[in-house]
C-alpha positions in Angstrom: 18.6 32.3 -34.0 19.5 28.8 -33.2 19.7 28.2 -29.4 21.8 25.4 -28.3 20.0 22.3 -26.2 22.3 20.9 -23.1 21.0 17.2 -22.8 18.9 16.3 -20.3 21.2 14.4 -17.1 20.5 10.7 -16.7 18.6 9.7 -13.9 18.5 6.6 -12.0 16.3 5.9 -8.9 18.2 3.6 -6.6 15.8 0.1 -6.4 15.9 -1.7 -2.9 18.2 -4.4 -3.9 20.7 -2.0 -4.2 19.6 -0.1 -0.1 23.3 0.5 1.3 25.2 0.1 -1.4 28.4 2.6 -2.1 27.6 5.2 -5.0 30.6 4.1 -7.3 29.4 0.4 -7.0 26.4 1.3 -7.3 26.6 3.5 -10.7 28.8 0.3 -12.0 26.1 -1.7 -11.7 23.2 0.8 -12.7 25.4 1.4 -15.9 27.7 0.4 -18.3 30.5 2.4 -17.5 33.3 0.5 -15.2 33.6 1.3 -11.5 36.9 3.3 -12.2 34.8 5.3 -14.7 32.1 5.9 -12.3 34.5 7.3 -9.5 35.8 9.5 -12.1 32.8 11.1 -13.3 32.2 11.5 -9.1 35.2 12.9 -9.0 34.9 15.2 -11.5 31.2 16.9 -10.2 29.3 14.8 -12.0 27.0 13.2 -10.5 24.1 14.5 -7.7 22.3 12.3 -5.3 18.9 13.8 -4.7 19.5 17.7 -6.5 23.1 17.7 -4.7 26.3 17.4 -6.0 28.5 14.6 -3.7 31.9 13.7 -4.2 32.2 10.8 -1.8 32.8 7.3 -3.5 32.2 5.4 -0.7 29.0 7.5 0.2 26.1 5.0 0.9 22.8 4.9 -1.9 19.3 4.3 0.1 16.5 3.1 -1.7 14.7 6.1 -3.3 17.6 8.0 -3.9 17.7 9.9 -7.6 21.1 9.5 -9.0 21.8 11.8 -11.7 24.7 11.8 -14.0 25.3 14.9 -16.0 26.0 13.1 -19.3 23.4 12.0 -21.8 21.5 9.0 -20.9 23.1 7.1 -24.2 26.4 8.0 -22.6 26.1 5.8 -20.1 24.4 3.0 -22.2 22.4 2.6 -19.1 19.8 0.2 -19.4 16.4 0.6 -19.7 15.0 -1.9 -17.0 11.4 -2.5 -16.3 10.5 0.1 -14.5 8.6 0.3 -11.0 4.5 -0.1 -11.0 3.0 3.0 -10.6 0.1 3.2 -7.9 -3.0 4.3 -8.8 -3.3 7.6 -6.2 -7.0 8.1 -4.7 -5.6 11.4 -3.1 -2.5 13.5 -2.8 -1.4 16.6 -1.5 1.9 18.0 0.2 0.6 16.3 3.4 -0.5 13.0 2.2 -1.3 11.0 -0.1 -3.5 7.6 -0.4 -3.3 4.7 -3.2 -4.8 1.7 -4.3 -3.2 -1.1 -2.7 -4.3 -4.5 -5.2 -4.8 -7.8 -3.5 -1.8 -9.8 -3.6 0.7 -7.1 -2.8 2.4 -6.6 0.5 2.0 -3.1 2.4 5.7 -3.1 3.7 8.4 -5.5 3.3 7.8 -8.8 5.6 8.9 -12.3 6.6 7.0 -13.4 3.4 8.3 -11.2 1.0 9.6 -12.9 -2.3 12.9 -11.9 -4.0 12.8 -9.0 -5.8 9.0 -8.3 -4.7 8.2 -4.8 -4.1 5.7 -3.6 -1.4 3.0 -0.8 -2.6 5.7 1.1 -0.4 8.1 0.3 -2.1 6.4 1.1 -5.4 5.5 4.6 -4.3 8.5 5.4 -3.4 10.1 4.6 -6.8 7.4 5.8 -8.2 7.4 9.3 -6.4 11.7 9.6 -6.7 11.0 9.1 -10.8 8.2 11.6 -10.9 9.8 14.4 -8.9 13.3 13.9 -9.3 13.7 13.9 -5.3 13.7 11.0 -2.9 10.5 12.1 -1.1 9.3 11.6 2.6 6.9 9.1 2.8 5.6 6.8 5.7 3.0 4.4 5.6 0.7 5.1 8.7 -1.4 1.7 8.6 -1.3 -1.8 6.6 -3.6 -3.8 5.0 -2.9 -7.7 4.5 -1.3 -9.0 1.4 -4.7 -10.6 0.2 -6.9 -7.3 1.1 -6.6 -4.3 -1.5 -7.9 -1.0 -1.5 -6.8 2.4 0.4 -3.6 2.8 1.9 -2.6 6.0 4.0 0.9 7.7 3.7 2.2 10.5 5.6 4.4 13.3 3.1 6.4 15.1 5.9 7.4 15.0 9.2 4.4 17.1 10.4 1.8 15.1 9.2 3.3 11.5 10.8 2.5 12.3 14.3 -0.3 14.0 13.5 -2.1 11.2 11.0 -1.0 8.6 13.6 -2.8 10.3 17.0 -5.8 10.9 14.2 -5.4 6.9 14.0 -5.3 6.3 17.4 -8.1 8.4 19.0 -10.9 6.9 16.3 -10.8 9.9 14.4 -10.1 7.9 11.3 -13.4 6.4 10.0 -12.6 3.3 8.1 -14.8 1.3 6.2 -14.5 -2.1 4.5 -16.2 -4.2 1.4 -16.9 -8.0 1.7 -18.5 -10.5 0.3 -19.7 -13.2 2.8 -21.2 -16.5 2.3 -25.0 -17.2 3.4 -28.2 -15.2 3.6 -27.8 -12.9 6.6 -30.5 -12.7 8.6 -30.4 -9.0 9.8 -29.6 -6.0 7.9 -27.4 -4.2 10.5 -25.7 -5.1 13.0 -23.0 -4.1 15.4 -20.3 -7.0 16.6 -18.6 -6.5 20.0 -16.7 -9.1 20.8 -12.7 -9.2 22.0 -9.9 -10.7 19.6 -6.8 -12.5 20.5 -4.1 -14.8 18.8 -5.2 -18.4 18.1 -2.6 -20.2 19.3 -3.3 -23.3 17.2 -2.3 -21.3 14.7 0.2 -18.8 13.9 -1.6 -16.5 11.4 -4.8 -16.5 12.7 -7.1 -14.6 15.4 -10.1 -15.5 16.9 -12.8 -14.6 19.4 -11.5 -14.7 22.5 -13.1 -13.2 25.9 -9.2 -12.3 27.2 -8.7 -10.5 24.1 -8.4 -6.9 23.6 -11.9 -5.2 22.9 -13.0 -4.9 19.0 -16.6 -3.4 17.6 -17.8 -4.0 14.0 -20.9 -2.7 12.3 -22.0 -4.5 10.2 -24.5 -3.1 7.4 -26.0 -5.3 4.5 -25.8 -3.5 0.9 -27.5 -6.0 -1.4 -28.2 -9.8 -1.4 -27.2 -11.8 -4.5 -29.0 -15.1 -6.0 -25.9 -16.7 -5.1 -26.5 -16.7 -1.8 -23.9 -14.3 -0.9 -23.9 -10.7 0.3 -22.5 -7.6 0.0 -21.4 -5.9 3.2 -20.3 -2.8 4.0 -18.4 -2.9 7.7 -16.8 0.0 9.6 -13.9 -0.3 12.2 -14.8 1.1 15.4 -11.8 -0.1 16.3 -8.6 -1.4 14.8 -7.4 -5.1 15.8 -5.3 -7.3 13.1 -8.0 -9.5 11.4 -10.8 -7.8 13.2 -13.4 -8.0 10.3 -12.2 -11.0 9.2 -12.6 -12.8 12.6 -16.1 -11.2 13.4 -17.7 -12.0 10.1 -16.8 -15.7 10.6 -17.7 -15.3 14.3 -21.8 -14.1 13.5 -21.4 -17.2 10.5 -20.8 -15.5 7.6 -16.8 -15.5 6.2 -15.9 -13.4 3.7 -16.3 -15.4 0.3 -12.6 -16.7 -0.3 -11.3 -16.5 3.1 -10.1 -20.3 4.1 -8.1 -18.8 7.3 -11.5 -18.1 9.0 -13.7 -21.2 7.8 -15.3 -19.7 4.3 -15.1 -23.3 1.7 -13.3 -22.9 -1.0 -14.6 -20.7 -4.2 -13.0 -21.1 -8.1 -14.4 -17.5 -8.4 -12.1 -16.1 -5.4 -8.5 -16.9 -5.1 -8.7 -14.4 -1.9 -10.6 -13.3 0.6 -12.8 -10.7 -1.2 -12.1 -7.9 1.3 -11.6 -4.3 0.1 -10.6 -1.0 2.2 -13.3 0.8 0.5 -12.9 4.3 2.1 -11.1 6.6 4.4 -12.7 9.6 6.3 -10.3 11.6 8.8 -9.3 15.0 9.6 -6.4 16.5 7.1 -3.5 16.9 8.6 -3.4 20.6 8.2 -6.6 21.9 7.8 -8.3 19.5 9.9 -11.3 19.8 7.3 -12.5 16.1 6.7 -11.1 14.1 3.5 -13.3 11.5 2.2 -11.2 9.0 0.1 -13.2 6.3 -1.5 -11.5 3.2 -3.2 -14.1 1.7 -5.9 -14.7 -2.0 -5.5 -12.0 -4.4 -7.5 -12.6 -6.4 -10.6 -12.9 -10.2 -8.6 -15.7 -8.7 -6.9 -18.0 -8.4 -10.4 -19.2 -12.5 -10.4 -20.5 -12.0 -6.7 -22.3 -9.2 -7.6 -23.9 -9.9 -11.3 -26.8 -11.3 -10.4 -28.5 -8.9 -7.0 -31.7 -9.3 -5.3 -33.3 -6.4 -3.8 -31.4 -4.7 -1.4 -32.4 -4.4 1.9 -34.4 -1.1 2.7 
């Protein structure tokens, strides 16, 4: 018995260029069928934003949205297009879900951003909308600079935002950080209280500064390297922009690559070699604890090639 094969639909995940856009202009553009074309093919029941049938031309496409056409992709002649990075996911669930921010990427879209740049947001979202055919919830609950990489947390419903937030805000999150800092330190833990504030010779920056808001570091030497740098582990006790940045540079050690905050300037790092390394907090849910751990980046390896013994 032969059984007859419908075609799969074609499926197109709205990019941010195209946030607010009206769905016939938007097919027009995604395709290489004319706008008239498009609104007939609306028209007609042919097309579903997100699993649902719409019918209104004029109805605005957000970024995320999965537009699919019930004709053959090859019908459509749409084009194939580079399609969006996918993030390499640490941990997922139907309540979250954490990835792998690399250095040089934003977290969200900002002043800085370059045209056509997409945020590790941005990515996941496209990413997520392809996979699963749906534009999914998803809300980033912290950042990370542009030149920091490692774990980035995202709430997956509307239960989990508040929830993952307050976890934020009351310390339960335990975040910890990888650097490597010029110099020998000359203790093997230590704990850093000092307050942070805006420079205000400088726009960007943050510094120690006694009428700034409180900020605790510890500080823990993992191994010593014949270059005369170290590697650090450090651990937010709490959460201020810059904070491990600024107290690293404040006990004389900057983190290797960091020219904001005084470290020279190194062929070997491009960027401050900083690294969200892990995540510990309660699941949303559950409330059992989640460890999440980010392994260390490849511009780390020539600061770490050559240890000395690590300190007991």
């Amino acid at each position: 018995m032969v059984r007859s094969s419908t075609p799969s639909p074609a499926r197109i995940v709205v990019p941010p260029r195209h946030d607010g856009a009206r769905l016939d202009v938007f097919l027009a553009s995604a395709t290489a069928r004319s706008r008239r074309a498009c609104r007939e093919l609306i028209a007609a029941g042919e097309v579903l934003r997100n699993g649902e049938l719409i019918r209104v031309l004029s109805r605005p496409v957000v970024a995320g949205d999965v537009i699919e056409v019930l004709r053959p992709p090859g019908e459509l002649g749409e084009p194939a297009g580079a399609p969006a990075p996918a993030p390499a996911i640490l941990f997922e669930d139907a309540w979250l879900i954490v990835v792998d921010k690399p250095a040089g990427v934003l977290s969200q879209p900002a002043e800085s951003s370059a045209a056509g740049e997409l945020t590790i947001e941005q990515q996941l979202l496209l990413y997520l909308a392809a996979r699963d055919g749906r534009r999914p919830f998803l809300r980033l609950v912290h950042r990370l600079d542009r030149s920091t990489s490692g774990a980035v947390l995202f709430a997956r419903n509307s239960q989990a935002l508040p929830r993952l937030a307050a976890a934020w805000r009351s310390g339960q999150v335990d975040r910890r950080y990888s650097a490597v800092i010029a110099g020998d330190p000359d203790f093997d833990a230590l704990e850093v209280e000092q307050p942070i504030g805006r420079d205000p010779d400088h726009r960007w920056r943050f510094r120690v500064d006694p009428g700034g808001r409180p900020a605790r570091t510890s500080i823990r030497v993992v191994a010593r390297h014949s270059s005369r740098t170290a590697l650090v582990e450090c651990r937010l006790l709490t959460g201020r922009t810059h904070q491990v940045r600024v107290h690293l540079a404040a006990v004389g050690h900057p983190v290797v690559g960091d020219r904001l905050y005084g470290a020279p300037a190194h062929l070997l790092a491009p960027r401050p070699l900083l690294h969200a390394a892990g995540l510990e907090l309660p699941h949303p849910k559950s409330g059992r604890r989640l460890r999440i751990a980010s392994p260390l980046p490849a511009d780390f390896d020539p600061f770490l090639a050559a240890p000395v013994t690590p300190p007991p």
